[in-house]
C-alpha positions as CSV (number, residue, x, y, z in Angstrom):
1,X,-24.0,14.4,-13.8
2,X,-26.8,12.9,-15.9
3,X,-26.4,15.5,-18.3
4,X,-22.7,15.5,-18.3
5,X,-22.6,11.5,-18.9
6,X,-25.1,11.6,-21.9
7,X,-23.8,14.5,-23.9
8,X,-20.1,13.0,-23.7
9,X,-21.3,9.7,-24.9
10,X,-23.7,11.1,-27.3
11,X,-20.9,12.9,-28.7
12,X,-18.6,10.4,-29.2
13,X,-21.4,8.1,-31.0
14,X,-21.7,10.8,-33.2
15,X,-17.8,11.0,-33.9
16,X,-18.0,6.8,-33.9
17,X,-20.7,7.2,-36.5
18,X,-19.3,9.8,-38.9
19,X,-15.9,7.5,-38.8
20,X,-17.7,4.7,-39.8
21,X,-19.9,7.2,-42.3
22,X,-16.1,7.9,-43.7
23,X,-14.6,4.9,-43.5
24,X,-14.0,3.3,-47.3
25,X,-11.9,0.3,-46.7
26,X,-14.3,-2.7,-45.5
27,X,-11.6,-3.3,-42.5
28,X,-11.8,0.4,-41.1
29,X,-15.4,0.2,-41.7
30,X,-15.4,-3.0,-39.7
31,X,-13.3,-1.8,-36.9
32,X,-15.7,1.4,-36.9
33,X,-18.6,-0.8,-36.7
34,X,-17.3,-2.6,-33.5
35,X,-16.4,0.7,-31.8
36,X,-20.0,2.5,-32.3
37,X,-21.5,-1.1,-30.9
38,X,-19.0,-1.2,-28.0
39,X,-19.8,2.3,-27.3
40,X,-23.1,2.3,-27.7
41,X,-23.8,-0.7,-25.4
42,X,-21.2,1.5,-22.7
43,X,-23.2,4.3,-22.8
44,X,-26.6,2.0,-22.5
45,X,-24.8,0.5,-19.2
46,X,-23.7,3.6,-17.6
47,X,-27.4,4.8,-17.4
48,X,-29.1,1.6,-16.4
49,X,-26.1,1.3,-13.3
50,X,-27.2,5.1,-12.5
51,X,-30.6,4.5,-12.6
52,X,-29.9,1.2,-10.7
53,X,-28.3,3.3,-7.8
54,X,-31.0,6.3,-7.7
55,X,-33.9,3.1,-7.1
56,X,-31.5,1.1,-4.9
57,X,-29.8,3.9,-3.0
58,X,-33.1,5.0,-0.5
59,X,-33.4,1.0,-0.1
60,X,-29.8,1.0,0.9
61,X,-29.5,3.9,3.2
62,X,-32.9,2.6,4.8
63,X,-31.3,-0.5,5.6
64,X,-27.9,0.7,7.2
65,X,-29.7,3.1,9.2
66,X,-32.1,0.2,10.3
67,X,-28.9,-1.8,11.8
68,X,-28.1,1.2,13.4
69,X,-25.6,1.7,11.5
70,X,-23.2,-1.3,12.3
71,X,-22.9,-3.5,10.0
72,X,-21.3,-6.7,11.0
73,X,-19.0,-8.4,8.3
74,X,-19.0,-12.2,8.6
């Protein structure tokens, strides 16, 4: 999935950046600007939030099983 997630979002920087590469009016180079940076900080996120999970999910599973499964919701 790793894989998957960073070769579509590397791919679309690189479409972002030859856009803004292209882009001769200073609005369209603006607006091409903001979309790599947007993108760029998405892509950024959706790594950190799966590494996040693989680090948190062992502590997770550890603690559901250690309530024997029942959680009770207040």
């Amino acid at each position: 999935m790793l894989l998957i997630v960073g070769a579509a979002g590397a791919l679309y920087c690189v479409v972002l950046g030859v856009k803004f590469a292209k882009a001769e009016e200073p609005q369209d180079r603006e607006k091409a600007k903001g979309a790599l940076k947007i993108a760029i900080i998405g892509f950024v996120l959706i790594f950190v939030l799966i590494l996040a999970l693989k680090l948190l999910m062992p502590i997770m599973v550890n603690w559901v099983n250690s309530n024997g499964g029942n959680i009770a919701l207040h």
